[in-house]
C-alpha positions as CSV (number, residue, x, y, z in Angstrom):
1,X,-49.3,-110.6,-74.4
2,X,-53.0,-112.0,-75.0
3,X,-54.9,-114.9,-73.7
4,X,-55.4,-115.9,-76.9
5,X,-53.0,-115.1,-78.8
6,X,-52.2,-114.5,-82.6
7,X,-54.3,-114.1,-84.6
8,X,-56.3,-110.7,-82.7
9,X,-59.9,-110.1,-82.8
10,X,-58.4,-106.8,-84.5
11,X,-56.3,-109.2,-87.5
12,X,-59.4,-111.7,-87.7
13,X,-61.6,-108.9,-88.6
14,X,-59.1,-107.2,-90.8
15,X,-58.1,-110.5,-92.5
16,X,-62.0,-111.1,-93.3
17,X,-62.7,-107.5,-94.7
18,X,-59.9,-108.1,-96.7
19,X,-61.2,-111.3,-98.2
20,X,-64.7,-109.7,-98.9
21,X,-63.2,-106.8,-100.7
22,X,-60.6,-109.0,-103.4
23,X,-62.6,-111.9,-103.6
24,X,-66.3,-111.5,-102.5
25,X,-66.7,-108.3,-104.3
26,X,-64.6,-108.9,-107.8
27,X,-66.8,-112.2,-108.3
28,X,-70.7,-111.0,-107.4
29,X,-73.0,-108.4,-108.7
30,X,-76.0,-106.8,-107.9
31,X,-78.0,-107.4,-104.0
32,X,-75.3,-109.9,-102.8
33,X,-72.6,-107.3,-104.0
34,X,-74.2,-104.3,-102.1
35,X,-74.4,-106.7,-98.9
36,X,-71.0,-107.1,-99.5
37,X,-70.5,-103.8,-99.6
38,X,-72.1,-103.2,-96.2
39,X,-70.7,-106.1,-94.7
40,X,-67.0,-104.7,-95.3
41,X,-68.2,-101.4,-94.0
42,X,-69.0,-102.9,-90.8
43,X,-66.0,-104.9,-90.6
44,X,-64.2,-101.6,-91.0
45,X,-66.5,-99.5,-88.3
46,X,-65.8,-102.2,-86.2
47,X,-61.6,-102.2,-86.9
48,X,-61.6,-98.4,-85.6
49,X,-63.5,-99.2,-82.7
50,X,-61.7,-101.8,-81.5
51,X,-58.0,-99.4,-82.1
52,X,-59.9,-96.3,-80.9
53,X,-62.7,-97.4,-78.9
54,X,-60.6,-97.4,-75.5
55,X,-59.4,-94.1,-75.8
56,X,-62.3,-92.7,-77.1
57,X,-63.9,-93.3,-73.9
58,X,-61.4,-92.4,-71.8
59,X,-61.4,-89.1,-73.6
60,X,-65.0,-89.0,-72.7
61,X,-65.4,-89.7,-69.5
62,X,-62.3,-87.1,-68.7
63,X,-64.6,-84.4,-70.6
64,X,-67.7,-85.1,-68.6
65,X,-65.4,-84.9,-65.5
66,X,-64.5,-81.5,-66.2
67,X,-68.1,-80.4,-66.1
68,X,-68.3,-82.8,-63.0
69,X,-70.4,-85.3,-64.5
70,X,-69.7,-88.8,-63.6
71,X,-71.7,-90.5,-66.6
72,X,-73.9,-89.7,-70.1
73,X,-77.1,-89.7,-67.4
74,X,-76.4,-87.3,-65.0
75,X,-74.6,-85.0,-68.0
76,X,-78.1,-85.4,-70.1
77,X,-80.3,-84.6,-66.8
78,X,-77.9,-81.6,-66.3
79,X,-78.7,-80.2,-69.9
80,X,-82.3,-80.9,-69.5
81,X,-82.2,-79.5,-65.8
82,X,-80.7,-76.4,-67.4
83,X,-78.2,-77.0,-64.8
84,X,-75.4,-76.3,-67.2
85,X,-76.8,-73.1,-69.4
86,X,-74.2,-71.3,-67.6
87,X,-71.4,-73.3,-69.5
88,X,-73.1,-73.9,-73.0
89,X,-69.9,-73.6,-74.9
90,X,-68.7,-76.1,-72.9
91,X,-71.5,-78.3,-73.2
92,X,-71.3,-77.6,-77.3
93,X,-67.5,-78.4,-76.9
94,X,-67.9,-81.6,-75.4
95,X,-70.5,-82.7,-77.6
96,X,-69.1,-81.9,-80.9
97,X,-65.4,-84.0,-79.1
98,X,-68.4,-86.9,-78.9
99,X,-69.7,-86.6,-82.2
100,X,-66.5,-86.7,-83.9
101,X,-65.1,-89.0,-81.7
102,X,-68.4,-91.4,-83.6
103,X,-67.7,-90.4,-86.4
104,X,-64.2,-91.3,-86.5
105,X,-65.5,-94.9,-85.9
106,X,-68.4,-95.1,-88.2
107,X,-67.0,-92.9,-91.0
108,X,-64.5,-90.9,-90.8
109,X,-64.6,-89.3,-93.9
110,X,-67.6,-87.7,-92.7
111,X,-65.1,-85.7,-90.5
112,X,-63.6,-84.1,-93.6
113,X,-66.5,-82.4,-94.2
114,X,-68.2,-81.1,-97.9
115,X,-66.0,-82.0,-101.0
């Protein structure tokens, strides 16, 4: 149940990538065609977010617990501290779960790695 209702953000967004990529795209060329381009890619970064972007940083925020850190601040002053040089592979754990947790938003195919 949502205030307001049907259509979702989530199915607005879709619905508009959609259009960019069958219509938009089949019928420009060149500068507006790469804006196009970017614009979809956006539209999709932000899709992802919005079905992953809640559990991404609940996911977070349990990782930085287990280090007992209670936000990115006090976890960055930590490493700069060298209060955590004890734990590095933790530290390197949590922060590669971070970076692929961003990457999974803003391309995932990055994640896949070398082709």
């Amino acid at each position: 149940m949502s205030l307001h209702g049907a259509p979702t953000s989530a199915e607005l967004i879709e619905s508009v990538r959609e259009w960019i990529e069958r219509d938009v795209m089949s019928s420009t060329e060149g500068r507006l065609k790469f804006h196009s381009r970017v614009a979809i890619n956006v539209l999709a970064m932000v899709e992802r977010e919005l079905a992953m972007g809640e559990q991404q940083e609940a996911d977070h925020a349990a990782r930085l617990e287990l280090l007992g850190m209670s936000d990115d601040a006090r976890f960055a002053q930590a490493i700069r501290h060298g209060d955590l040089d004890d734990r590095l592979d933790e530290v390197r754990a949590i922060l590669r779960a971070d970076v692929d947790a961003k990457l999974a938003v803003a391309n995932p195919k990055y994640l896949d790695g070398p082709t």
